[in-house]
OpenMM code with the backbone's topology and positions (N, CA, C; nanometers):
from openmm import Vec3, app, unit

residues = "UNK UNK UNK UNK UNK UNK UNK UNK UNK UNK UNK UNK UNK UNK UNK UNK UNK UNK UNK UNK UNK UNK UNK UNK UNK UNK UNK UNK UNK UNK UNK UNK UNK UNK UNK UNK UNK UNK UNK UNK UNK UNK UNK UNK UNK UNK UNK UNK UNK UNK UNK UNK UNK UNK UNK UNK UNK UNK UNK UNK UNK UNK UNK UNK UNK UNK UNK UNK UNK UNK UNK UNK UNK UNK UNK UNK UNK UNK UNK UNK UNK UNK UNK UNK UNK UNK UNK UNK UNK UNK UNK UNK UNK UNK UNK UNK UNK UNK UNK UNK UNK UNK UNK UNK UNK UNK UNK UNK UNK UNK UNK UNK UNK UNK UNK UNK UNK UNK UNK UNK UNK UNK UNK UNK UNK UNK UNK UNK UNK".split()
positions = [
    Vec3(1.9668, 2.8384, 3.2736),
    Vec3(1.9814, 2.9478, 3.3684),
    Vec3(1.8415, 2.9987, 3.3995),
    Vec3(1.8209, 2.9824, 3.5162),
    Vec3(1.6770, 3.0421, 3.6011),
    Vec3(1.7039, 3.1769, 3.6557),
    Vec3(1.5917, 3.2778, 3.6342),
    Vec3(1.6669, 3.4075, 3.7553),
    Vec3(1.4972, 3.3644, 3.8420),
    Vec3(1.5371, 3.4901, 3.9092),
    Vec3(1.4015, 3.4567, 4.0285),
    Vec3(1.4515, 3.5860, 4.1491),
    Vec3(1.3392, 3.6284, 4.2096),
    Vec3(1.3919, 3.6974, 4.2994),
    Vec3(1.3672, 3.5822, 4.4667),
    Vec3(1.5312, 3.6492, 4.5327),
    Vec3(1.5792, 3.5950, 4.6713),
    Vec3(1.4685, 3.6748, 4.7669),
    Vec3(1.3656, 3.6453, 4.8556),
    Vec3(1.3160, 3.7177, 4.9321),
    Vec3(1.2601, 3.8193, 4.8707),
    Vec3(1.1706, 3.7835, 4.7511),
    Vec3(1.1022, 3.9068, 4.6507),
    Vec3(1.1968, 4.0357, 4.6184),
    Vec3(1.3250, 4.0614, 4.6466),
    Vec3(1.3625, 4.1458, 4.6038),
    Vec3(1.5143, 4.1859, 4.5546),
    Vec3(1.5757, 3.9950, 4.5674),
    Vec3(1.7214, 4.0305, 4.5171),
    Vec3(1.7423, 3.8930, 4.3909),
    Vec3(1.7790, 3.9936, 4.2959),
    Vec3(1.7700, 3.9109, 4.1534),
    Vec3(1.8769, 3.7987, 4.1228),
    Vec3(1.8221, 3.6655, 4.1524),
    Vec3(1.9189, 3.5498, 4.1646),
    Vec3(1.9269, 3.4997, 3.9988),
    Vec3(2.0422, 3.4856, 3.9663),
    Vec3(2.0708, 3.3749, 3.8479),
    Vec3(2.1140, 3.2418, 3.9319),
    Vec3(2.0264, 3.1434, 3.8707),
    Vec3(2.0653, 3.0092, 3.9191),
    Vec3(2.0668, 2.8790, 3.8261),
    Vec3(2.1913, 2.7842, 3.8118),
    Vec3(2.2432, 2.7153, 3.6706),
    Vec3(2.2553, 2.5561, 3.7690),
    Vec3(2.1878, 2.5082, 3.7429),
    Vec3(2.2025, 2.3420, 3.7604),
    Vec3(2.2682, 2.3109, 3.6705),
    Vec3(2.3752, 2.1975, 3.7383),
    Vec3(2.5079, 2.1522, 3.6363),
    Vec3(2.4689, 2.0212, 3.7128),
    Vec3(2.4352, 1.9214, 3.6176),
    Vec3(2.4444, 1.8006, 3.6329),
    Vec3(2.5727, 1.7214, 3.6747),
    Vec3(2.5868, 1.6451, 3.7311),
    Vec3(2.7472, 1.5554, 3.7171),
    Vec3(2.7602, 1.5206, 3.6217),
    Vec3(2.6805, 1.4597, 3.5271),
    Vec3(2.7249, 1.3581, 3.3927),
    Vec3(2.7224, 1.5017, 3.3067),
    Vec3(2.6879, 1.6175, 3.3311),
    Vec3(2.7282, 1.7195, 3.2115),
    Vec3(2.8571, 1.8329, 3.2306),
    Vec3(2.9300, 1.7510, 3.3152),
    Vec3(3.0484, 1.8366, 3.3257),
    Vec3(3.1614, 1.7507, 3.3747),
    Vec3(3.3043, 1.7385, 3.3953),
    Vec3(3.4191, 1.6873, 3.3759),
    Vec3(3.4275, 1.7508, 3.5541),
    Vec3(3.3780, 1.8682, 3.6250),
    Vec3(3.4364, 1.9291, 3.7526),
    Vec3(3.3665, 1.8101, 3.8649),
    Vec3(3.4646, 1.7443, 3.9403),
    Vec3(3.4125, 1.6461, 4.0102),
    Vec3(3.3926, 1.6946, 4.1524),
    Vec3(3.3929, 1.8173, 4.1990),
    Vec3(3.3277, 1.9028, 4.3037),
    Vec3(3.3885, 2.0232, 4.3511),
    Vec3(3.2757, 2.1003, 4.4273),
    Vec3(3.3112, 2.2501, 4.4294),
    Vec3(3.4178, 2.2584, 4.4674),
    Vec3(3.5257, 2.2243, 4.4991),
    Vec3(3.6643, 2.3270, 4.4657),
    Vec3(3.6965, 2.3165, 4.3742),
    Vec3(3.7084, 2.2088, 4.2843),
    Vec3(3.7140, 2.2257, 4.1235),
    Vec3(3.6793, 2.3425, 4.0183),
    Vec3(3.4982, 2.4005, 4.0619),
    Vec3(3.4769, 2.4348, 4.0336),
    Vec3(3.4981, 2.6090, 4.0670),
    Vec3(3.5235, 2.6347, 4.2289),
    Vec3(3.5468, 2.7277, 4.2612),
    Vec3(3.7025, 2.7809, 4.1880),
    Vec3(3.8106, 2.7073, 4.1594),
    Vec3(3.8983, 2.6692, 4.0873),
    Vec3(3.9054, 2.7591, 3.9460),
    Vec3(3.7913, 2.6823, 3.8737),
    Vec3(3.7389, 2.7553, 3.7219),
    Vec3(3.7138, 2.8788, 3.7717),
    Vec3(3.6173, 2.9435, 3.8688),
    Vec3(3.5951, 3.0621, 3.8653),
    Vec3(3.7078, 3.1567, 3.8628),
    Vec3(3.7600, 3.0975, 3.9957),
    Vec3(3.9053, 3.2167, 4.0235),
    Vec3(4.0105, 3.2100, 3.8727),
    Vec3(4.0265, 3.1159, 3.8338),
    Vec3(4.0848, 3.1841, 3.7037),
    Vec3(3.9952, 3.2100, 3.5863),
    Vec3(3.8683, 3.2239, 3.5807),
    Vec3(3.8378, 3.3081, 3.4747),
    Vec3(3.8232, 3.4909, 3.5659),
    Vec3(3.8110, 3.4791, 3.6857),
    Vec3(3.8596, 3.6343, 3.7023),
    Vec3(3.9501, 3.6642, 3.7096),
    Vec3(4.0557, 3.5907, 3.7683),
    Vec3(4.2347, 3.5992, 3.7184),
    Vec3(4.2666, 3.6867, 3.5587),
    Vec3(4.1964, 3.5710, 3.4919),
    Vec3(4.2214, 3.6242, 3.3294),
    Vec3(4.1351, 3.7385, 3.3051),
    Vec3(4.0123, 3.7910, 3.3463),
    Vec3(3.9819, 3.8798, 3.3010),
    Vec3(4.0257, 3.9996, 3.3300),
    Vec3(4.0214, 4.1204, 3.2212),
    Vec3(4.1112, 4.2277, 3.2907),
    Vec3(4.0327, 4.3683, 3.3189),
    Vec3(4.0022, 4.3677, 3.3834),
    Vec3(3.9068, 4.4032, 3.5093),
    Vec3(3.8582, 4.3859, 3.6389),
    Vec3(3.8501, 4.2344, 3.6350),
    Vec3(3.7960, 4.1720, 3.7429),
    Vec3(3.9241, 4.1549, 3.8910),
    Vec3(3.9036, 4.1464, 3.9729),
    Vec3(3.9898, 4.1328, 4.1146),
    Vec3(3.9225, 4.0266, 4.1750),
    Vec3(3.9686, 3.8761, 4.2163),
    Vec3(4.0024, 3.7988, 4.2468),
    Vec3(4.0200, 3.8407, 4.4135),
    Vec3(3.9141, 3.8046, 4.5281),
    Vec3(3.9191, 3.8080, 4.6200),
    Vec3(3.9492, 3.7343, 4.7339),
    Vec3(3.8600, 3.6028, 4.7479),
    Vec3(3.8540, 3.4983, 4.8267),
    Vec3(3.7976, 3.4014, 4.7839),
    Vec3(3.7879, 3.2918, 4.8418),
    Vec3(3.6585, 3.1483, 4.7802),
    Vec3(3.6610, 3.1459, 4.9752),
    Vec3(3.5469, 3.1942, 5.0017),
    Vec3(3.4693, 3.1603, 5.1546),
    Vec3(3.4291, 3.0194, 5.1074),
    Vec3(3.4420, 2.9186, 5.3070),
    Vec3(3.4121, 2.8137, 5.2278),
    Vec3(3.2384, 2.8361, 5.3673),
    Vec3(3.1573, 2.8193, 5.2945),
    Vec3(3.0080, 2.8664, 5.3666),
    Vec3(2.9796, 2.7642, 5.4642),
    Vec3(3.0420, 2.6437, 5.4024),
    Vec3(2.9937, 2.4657, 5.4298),
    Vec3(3.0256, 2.4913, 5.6035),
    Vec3(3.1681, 2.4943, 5.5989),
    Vec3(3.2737, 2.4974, 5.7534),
    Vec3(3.2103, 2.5693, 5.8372),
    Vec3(3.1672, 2.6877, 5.8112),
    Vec3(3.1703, 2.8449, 5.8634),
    Vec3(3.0736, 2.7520, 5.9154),
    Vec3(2.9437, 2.7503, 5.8530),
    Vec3(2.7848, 2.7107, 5.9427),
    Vec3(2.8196, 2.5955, 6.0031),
    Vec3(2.9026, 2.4650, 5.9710),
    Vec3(2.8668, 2.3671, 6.0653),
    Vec3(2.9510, 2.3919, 6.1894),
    Vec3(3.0696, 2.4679, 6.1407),
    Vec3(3.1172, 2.5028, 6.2917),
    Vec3(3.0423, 2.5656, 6.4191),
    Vec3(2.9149, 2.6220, 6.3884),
    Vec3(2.8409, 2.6909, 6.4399),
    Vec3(2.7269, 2.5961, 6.4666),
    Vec3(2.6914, 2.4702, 6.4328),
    Vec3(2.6090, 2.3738, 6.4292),
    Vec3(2.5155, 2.4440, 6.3678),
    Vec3(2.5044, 2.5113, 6.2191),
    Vec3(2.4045, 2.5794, 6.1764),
    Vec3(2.3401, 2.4903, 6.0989),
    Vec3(2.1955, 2.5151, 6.0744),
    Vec3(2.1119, 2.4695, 5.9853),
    Vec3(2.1560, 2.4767, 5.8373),
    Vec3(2.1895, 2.3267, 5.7638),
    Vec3(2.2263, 2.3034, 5.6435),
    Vec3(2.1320, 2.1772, 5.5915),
    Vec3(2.0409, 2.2461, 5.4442),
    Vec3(2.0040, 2.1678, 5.4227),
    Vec3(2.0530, 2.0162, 5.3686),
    Vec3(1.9920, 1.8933, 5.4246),
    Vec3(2.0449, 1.7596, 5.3918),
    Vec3(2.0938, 1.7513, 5.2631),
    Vec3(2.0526, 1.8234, 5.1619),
    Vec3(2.0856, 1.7666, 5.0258),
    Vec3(2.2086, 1.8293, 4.9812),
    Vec3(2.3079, 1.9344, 5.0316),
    Vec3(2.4219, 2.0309, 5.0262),
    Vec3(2.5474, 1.9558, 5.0728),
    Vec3(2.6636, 1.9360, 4.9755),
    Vec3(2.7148, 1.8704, 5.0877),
    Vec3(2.8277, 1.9323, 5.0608),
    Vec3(2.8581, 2.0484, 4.9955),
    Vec3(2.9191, 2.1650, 4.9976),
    Vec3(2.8657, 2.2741, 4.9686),
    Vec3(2.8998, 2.3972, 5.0282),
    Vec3(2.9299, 2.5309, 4.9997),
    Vec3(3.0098, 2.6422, 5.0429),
    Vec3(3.0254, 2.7146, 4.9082),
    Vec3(3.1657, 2.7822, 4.8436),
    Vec3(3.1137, 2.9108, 4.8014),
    Vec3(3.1730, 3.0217, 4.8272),
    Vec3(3.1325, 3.1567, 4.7932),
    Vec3(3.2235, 3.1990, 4.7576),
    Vec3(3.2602, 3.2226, 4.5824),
    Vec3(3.3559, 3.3075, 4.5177),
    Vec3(3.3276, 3.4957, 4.5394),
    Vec3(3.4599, 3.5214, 4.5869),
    Vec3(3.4342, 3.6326, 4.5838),
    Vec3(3.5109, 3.7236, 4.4872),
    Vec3(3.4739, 3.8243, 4.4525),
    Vec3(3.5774, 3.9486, 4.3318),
    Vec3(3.4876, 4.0440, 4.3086),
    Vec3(3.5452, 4.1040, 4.2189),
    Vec3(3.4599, 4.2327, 4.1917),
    Vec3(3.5407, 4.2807, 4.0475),
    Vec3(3.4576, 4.3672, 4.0116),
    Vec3(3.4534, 4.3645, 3.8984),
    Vec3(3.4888, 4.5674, 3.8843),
    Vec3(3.4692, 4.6146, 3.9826),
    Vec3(3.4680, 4.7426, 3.9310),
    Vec3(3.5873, 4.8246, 3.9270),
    Vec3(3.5822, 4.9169, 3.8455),
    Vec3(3.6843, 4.9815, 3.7459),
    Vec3(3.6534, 5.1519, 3.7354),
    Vec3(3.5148, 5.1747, 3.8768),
    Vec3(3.4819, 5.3459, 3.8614),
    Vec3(3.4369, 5.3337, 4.0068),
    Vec3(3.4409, 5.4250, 4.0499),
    Vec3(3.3312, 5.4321, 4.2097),
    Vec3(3.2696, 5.5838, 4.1498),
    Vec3(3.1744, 5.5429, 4.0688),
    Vec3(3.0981, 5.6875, 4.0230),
    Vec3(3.0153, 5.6927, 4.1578),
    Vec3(2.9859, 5.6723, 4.2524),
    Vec3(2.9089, 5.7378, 4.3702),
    Vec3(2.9527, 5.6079, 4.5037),
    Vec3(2.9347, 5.6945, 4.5888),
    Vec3(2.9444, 5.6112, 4.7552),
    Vec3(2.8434, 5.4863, 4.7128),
    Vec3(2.7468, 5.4999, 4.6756),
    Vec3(2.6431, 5.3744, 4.7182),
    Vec3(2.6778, 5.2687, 4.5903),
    Vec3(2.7167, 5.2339, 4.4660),
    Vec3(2.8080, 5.1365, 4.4231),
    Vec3(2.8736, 5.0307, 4.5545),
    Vec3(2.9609, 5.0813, 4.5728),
    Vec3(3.0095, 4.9915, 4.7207),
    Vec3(2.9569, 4.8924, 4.7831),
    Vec3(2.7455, 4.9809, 4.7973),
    Vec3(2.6902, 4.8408, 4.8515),
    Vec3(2.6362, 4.7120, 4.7846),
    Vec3(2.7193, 4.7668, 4.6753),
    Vec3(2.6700, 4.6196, 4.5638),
    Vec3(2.7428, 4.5483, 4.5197),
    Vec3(2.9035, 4.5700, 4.6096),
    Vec3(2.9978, 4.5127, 4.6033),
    Vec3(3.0655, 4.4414, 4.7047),
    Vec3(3.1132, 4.3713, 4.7139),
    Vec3(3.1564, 4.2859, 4.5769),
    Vec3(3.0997, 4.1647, 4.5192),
    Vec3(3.1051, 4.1100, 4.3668),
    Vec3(3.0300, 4.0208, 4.3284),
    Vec3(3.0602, 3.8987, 4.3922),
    Vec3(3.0096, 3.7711, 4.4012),
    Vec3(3.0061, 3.6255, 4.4217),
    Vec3(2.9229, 3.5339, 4.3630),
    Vec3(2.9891, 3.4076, 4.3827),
    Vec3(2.9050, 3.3174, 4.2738),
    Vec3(2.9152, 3.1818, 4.4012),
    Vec3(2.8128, 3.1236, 4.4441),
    Vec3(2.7888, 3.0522, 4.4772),
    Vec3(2.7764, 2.9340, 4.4191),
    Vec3(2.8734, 2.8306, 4.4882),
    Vec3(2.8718, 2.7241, 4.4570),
    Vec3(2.8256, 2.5865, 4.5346),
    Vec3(2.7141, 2.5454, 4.5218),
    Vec3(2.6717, 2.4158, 4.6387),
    Vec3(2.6703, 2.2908, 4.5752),
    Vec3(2.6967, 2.2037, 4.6263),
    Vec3(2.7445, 2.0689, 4.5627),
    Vec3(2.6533, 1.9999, 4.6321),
    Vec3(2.5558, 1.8853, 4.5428),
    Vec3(2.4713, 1.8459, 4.6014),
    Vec3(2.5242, 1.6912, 4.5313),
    Vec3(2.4186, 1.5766, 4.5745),
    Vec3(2.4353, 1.4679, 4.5517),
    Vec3(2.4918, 1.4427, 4.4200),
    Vec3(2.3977, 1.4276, 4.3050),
    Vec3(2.4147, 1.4395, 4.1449),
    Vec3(2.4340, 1.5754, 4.0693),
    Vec3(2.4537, 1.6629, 4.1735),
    Vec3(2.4184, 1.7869, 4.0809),
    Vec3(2.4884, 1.9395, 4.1279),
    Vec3(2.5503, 2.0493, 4.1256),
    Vec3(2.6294, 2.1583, 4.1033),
    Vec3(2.5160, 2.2817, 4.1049),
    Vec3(2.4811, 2.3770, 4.2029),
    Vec3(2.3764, 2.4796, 4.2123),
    Vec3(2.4794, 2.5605, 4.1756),
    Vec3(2.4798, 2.6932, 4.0963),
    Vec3(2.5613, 2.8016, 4.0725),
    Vec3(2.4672, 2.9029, 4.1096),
    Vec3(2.4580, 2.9650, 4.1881),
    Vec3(2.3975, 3.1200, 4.2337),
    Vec3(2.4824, 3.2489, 4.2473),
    Vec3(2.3977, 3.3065, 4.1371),
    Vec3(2.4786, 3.4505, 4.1752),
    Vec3(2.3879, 3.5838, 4.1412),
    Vec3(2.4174, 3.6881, 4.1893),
    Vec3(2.2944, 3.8013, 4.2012),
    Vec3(2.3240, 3.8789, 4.0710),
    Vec3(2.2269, 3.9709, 4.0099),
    Vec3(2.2462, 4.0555, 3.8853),
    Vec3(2.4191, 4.1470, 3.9506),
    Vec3(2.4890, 4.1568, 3.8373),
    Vec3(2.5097, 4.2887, 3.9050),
    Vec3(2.4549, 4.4123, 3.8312),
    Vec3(2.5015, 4.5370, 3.8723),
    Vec3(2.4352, 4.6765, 3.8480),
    Vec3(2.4724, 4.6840, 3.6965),
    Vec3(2.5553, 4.6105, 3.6339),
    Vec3(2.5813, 4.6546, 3.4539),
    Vec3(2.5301, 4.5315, 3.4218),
    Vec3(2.4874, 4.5423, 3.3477),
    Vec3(2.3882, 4.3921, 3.2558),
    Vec3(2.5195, 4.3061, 3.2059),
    Vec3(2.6227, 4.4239, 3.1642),
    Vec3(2.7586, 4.3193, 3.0435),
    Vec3(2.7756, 4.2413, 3.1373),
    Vec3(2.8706, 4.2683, 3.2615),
    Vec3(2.9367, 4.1857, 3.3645),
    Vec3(2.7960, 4.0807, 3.4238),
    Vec3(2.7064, 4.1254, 3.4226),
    Vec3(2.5755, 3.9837, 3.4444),
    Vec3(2.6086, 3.9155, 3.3652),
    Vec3(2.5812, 3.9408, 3.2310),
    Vec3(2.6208, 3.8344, 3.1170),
    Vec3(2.7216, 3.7663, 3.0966),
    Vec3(2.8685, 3.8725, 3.1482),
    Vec3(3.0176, 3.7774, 3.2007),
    Vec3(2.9736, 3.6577, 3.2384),
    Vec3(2.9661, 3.7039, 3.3839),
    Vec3(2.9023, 3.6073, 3.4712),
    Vec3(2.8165, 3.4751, 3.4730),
    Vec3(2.7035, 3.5152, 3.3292),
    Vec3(2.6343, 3.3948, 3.3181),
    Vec3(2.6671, 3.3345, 3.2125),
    Vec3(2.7698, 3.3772, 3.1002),
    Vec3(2.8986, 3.2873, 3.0441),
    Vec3(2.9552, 3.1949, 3.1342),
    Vec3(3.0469, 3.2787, 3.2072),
    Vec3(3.1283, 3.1675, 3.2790),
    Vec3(3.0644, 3.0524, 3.3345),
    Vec3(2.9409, 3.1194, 3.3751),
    Vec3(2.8931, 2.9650, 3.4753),
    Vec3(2.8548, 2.8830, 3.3878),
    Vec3(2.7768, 2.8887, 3.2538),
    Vec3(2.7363, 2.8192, 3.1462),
    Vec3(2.8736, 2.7286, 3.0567),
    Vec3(2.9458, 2.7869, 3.0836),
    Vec3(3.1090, 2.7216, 3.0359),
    Vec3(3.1362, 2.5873, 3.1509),
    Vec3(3.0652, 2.5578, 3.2601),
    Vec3(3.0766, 2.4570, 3.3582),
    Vec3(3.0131, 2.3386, 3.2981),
    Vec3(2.9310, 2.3513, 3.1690),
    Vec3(2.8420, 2.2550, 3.1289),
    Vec3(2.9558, 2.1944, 3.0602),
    Vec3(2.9291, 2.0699, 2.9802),
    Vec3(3.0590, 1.9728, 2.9208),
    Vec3(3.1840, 2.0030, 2.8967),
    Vec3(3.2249, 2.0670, 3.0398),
    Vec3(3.3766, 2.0614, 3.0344),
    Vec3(3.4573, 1.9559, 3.1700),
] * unit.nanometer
topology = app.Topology()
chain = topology.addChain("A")
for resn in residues:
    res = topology.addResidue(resn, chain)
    for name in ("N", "CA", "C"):
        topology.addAtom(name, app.Element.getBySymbol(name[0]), res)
């Protein structure tokens, strides 16, 4: 797991999953795993899986050659609206791009470190399964 900031200022976790180190033979598989580990968790809300891939080429958008899917899990995780501006940090997603040999998982901090760490469980659970 790499973090890094998106455009110097938005905090990316990012998990290369090899093909030969995991059993998920492509992103809906994997988008799949996500939605039921937020299913099961009890907190979390289970939103959508956007599929990113469709959306842009329908639009003849710029996709880099090496992508030959992408998948945006969506949910959220929250359980308080202690202030209006929470909201704009919602809701979470985990990006999923499927490349030749290999599985990109991207997803941003969220505002509680635990649910980051959820988060970078689950995606780390994609490795030899």
């Amino acid at each position: 797991m790499t973090k890094s900031l998106f455009k110097d200022k938005h905090p990316i976790n990012s998990l290369i999953v090899n093909k030969s180190e995991t059993t998920f033979k492509d992103a809906n598989e994997i988008a799949n795993f996500f939605e039921n580990k937020i299913n099961n968790h009890p907190v979390a809300k289970y939103i959508s899986t956007f599929d990113n891939y469709s959306h842009t080429s329908s639009m003849n958008g710029e996709i880099a050659s090496d992508i030959k899917a992408a998948l945006v899990v969506i949910f959220c995780f929250g359980k308080a609206i202690p202030s209006p501006k929470i909201l704009a940090v919602r809701p979470r997603t985990f990006g999923i791009s499927e490349l030749e040999n290999s599985f990109s998982i991207d997803f941003m901090d969220a505002p509680n470190d635990e649910l980051t760490q959820i988060m970078t469980n689950w995606a780390k659970e994609l490795k030899n399964k």
